[in-house]
C-alpha positions as CSV (number, residue, x, y, z in Angstrom):
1,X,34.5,-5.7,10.5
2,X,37.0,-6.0,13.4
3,X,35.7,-8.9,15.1
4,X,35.5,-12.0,12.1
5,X,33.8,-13.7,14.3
6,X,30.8,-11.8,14.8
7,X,30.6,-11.4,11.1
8,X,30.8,-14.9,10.4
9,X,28.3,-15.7,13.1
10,X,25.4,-13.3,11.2
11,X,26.2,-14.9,8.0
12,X,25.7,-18.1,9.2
13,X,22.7,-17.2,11.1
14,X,21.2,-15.7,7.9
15,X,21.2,-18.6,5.7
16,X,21.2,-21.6,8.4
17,X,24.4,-23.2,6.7
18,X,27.8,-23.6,7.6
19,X,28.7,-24.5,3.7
20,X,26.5,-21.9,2.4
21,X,28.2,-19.3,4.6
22,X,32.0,-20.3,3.6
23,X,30.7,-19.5,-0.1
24,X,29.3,-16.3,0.7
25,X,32.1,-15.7,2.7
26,X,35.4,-17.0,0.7
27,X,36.0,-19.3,3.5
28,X,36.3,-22.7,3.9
29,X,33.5,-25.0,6.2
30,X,36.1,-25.7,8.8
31,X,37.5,-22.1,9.2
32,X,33.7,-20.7,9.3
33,X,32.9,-23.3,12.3
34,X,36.3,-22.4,14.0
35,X,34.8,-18.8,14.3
36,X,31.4,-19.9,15.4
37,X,32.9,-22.0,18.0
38,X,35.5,-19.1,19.3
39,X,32.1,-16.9,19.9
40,X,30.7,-19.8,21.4
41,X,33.6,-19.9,23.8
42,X,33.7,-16.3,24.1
43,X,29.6,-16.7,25.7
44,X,30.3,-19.5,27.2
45,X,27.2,-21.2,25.7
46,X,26.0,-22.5,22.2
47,X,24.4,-20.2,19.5
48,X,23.6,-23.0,17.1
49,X,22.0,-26.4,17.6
50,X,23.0,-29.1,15.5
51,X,21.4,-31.8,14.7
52,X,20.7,-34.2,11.8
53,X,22.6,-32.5,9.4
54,X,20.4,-29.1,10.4
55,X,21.4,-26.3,12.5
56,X,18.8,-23.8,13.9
57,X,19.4,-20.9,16.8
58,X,19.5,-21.6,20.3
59,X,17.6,-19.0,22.4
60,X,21.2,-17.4,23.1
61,X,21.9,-17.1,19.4
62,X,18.6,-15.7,18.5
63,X,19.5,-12.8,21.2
64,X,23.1,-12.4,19.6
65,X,21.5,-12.4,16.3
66,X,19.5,-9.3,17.0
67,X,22.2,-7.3,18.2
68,X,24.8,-8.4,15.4
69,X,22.2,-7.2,13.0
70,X,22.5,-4.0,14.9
71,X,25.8,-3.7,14.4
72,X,26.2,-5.0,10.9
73,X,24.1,-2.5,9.8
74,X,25.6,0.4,12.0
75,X,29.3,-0.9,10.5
76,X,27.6,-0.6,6.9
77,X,26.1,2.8,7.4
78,X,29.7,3.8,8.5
79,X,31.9,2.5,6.2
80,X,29.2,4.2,3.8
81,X,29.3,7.5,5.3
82,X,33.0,7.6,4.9
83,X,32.8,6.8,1.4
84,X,29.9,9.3,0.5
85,X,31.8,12.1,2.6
86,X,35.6,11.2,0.4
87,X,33.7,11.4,-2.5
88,X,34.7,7.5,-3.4
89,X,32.4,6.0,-5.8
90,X,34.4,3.4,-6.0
91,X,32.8,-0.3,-5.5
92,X,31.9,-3.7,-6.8
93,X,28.2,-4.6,-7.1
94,X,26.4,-8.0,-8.0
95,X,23.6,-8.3,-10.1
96,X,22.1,-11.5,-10.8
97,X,19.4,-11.6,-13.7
98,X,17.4,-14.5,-16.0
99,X,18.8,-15.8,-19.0
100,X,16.2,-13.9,-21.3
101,X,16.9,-10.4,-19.6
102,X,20.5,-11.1,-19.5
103,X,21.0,-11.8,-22.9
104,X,18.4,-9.1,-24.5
105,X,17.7,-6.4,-21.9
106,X,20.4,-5.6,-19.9
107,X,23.3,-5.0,-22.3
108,X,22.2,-1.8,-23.0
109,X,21.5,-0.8,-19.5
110,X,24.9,-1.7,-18.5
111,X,26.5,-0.1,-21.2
112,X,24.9,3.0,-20.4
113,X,25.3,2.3,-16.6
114,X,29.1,1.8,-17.2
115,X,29.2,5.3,-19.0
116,X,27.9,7.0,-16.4
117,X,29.8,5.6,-13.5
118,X,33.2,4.4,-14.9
119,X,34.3,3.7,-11.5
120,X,31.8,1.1,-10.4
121,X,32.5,-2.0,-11.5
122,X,29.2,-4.5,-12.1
123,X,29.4,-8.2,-11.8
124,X,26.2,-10.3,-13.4
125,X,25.7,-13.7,-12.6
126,X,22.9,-15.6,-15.2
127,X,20.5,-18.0,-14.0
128,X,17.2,-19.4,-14.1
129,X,14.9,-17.4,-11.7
130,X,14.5,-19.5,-9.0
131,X,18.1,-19.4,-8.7
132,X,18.3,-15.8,-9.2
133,X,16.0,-15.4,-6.2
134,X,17.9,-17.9,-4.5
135,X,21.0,-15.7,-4.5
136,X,19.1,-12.9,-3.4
137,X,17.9,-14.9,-0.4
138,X,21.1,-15.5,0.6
139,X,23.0,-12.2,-0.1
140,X,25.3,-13.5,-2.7
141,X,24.0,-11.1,-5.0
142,X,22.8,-6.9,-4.4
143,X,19.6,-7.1,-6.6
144,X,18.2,-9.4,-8.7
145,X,16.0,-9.2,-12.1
146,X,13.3,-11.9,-13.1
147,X,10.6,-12.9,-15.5
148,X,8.7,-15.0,-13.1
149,X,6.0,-14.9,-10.0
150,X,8.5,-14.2,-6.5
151,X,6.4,-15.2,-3.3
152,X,8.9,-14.9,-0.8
153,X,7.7,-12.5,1.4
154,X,10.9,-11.4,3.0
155,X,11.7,-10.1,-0.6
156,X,11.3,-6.6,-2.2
157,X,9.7,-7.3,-5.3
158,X,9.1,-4.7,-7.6
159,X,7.7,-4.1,-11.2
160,X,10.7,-3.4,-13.7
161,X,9.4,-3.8,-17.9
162,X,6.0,-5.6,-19.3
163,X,7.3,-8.3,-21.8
164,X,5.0,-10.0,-24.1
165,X,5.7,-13.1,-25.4
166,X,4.9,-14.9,-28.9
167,X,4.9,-18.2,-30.5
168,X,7.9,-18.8,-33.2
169,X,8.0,-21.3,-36.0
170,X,10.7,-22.1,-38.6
171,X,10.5,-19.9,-41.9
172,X,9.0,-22.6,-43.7
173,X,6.3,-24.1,-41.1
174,X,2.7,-24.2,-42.2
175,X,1.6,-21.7,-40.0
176,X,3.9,-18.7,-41.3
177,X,1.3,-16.3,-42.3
178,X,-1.1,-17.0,-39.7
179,X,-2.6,-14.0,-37.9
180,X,-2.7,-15.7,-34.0
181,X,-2.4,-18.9,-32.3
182,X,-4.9,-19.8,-30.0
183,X,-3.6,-22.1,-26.8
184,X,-5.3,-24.9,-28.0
185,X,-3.6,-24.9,-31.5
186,X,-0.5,-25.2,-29.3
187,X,-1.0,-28.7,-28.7
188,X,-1.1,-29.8,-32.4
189,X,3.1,-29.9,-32.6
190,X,5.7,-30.8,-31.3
191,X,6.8,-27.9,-29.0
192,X,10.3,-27.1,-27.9
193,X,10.4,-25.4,-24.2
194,X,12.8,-24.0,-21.4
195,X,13.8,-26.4,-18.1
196,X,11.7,-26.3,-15.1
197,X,12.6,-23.1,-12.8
198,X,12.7,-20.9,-15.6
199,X,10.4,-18.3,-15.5
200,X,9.2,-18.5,-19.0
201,X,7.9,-21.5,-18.7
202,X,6.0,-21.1,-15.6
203,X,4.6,-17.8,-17.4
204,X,3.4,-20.2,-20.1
205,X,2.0,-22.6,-17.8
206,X,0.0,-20.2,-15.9
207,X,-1.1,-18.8,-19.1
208,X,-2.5,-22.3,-21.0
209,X,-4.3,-22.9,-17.4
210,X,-6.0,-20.0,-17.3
211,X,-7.2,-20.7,-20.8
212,X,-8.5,-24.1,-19.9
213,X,-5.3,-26.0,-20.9
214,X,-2.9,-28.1,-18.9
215,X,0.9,-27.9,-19.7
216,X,1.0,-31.7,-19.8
217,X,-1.0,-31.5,-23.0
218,X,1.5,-29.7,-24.8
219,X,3.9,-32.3,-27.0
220,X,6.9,-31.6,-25.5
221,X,10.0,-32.1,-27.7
222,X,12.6,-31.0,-26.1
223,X,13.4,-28.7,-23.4
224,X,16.3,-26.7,-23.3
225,X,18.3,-24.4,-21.3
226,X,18.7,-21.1,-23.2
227,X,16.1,-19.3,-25.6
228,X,18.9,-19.1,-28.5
229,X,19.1,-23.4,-28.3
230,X,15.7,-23.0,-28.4
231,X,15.6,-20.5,-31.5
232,X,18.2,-23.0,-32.9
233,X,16.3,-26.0,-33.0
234,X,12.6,-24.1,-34.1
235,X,14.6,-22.7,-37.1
236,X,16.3,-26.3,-37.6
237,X,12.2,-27.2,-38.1
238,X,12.0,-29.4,-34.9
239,X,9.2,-28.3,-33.4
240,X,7.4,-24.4,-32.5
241,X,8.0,-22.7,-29.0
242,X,7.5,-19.6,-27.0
243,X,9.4,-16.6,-26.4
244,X,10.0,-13.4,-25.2
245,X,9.6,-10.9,-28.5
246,X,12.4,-8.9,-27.5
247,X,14.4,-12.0,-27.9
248,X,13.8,-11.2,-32.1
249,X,15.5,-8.5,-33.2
250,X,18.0,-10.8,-35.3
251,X,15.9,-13.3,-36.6
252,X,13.2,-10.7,-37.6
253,X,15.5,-9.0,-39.5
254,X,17.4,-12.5,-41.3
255,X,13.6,-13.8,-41.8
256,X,15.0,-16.7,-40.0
257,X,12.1,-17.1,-37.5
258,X,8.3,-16.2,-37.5
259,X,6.7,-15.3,-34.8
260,X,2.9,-15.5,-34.6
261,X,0.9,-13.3,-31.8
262,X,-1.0,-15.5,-29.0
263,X,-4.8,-15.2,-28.9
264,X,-5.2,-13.9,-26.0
265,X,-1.8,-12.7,-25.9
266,X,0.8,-13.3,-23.0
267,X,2.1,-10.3,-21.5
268,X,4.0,-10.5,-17.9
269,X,5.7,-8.4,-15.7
270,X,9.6,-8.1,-15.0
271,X,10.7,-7.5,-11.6
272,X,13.4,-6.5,-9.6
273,X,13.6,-8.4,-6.5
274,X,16.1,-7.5,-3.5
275,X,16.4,-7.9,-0.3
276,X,14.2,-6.1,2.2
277,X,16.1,-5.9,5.1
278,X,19.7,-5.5,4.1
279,X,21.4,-2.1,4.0
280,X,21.2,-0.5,0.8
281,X,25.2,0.6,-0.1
282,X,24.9,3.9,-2.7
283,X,26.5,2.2,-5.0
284,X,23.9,-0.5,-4.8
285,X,21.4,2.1,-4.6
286,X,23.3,4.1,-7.7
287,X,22.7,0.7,-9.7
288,X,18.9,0.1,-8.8
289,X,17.7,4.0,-9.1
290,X,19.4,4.2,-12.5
291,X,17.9,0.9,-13.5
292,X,14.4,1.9,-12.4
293,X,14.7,5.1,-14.5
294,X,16.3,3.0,-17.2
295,X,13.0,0.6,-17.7
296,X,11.0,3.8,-17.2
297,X,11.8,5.0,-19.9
298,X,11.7,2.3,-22.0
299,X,8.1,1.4,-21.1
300,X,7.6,5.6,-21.9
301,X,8.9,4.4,-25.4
């Protein structure tokens, strides 16, 4: 955009942080100020108050903020335009994505992604998905996909894949060749689970408390920060967890793992979460149509 300034301004404005900004931005917290404070000049009044530590818009920046959204927008659909027109599918795209759908869902779906448009170029960034949703909050990432609950209504949420979920124990655990676990025989081991902020754990939370049972009954272990430590240490024999079933294929297959079906079982949704005011690049819109289509058909299957 030809005036930096302005740009810099709506960044800042968007996430209420001059060092959040300068990371969005590649900038550093004193260049990103300097802008603000050249548009300040430029108005001859100030667009951000700041106080404790906070900042927040001044009446004048709340009416500058309305009209730079205009603008960003009408620069985006543009530079847009211009590329459609050219024919240049050329682009960079982020996608952020939990740890579980990272590792066992989206291979594939890049793969085929990447055969079908060479030219695009997709960066994924792996989290747990409260950060996931965190980066889609502030635009450092174009769409995000989660395992967990989103209640930011500012958000597009939108359903992607049903995933069920299963207990596991080690090959030689006293429960291989039980039909189904109940929640309550949960509680009688030592049970290995993910960090809070991951989404399977709050699915498995909201799942033993419908049932009657309070996550602070289970006997926690350990808890871990990626379903293949926790694979790891259930076939190691220290303790039984929960996890996706699509996380499986290679321990199914090595009888290195059992799982055993929940009774009831745990199913939960997937979603793609973006944001719902932010203009929608084709290439970003390329990446989420063939992703829908993607999970369509796997849920067809």
């Amino acid at each position: 955009m030809s005036d930096r300034r302005l740009q810099v301004f709506h960044t800042v404005a968007g996430v209420l942080s001059f060092t959040k900004a300068a990371e969005i931005l590649n900038m550093t917290q004193p260049a990103v100020t300097f802008q603000v404070r050249q548009l300040e000049e430029d108005f001859n009044t100030r667009l951000f108050d700041r106080s404790h530590n906070r900042i927040s818009l001044t009446q004048a920046g709340e009416l500058v903020l309305g009209y730079a959204n205009q603008i960003v927008e009408l620069y985006g659909e543009m530079h847009e335009s211009v590329k459609v027109m050219t024919g240049n599918n050329s682009g960079l795209i982020t996608l952020g994505a939990s740890t579980t759908i990272a590792e066992y869902m989206l291979p594939g779906l890049l793969g085929d992604f990447r055969r079908k448009f060479p030219e695009i170029m997709v960066r994924l960034r792996v989290a747990n998905t409260d950060a996931v949703v965190a980066w889609v909050e502030d635009n450092t990432i174009d769409l995000g996909v989660v395992e967990g609950e989103v209640s930011n209504q500012l958000l597009r949420v939108e359903n992607c894949l049903v995933d069920e979920l299963v207990a596991i124990v080690g090959p030689d655990h006293e429960l291989v060749g039980k039909a189904a676990l109940s929640p309550d025989e949960l509680l009688d081991y030592p049970f290995i689970c993910r960090e809070d902020g991951s989404g399977t754990r709050s699915v498995i939370a909201d799942y033993l408390k419908r049932q009657g049972v309070e996550e602070s009954q289970l006997n926690v272990a350990f808890e871990l920060g990626s379903t293949e430590a926790i694979k790891g240490a259930v076939e190691a024999g220290m303790g039984i967890s929960v996890v996706s079933e699509a996380t499986l294929a290679k321990e199914r297959r090595l009888e290195t793992l059992t799982p055993i079906a929940l009774n009831p079982p745990i199913h939960r949704q997937l979603y793609f979460v973006r944001q719902r005011q932010k203009f929608r690049t084709h290439l970003m819109e390329e990446l989420y149509q063939f992703s829908r289509q993607y999970c369509d058909a796997r849920s067809r299957s």
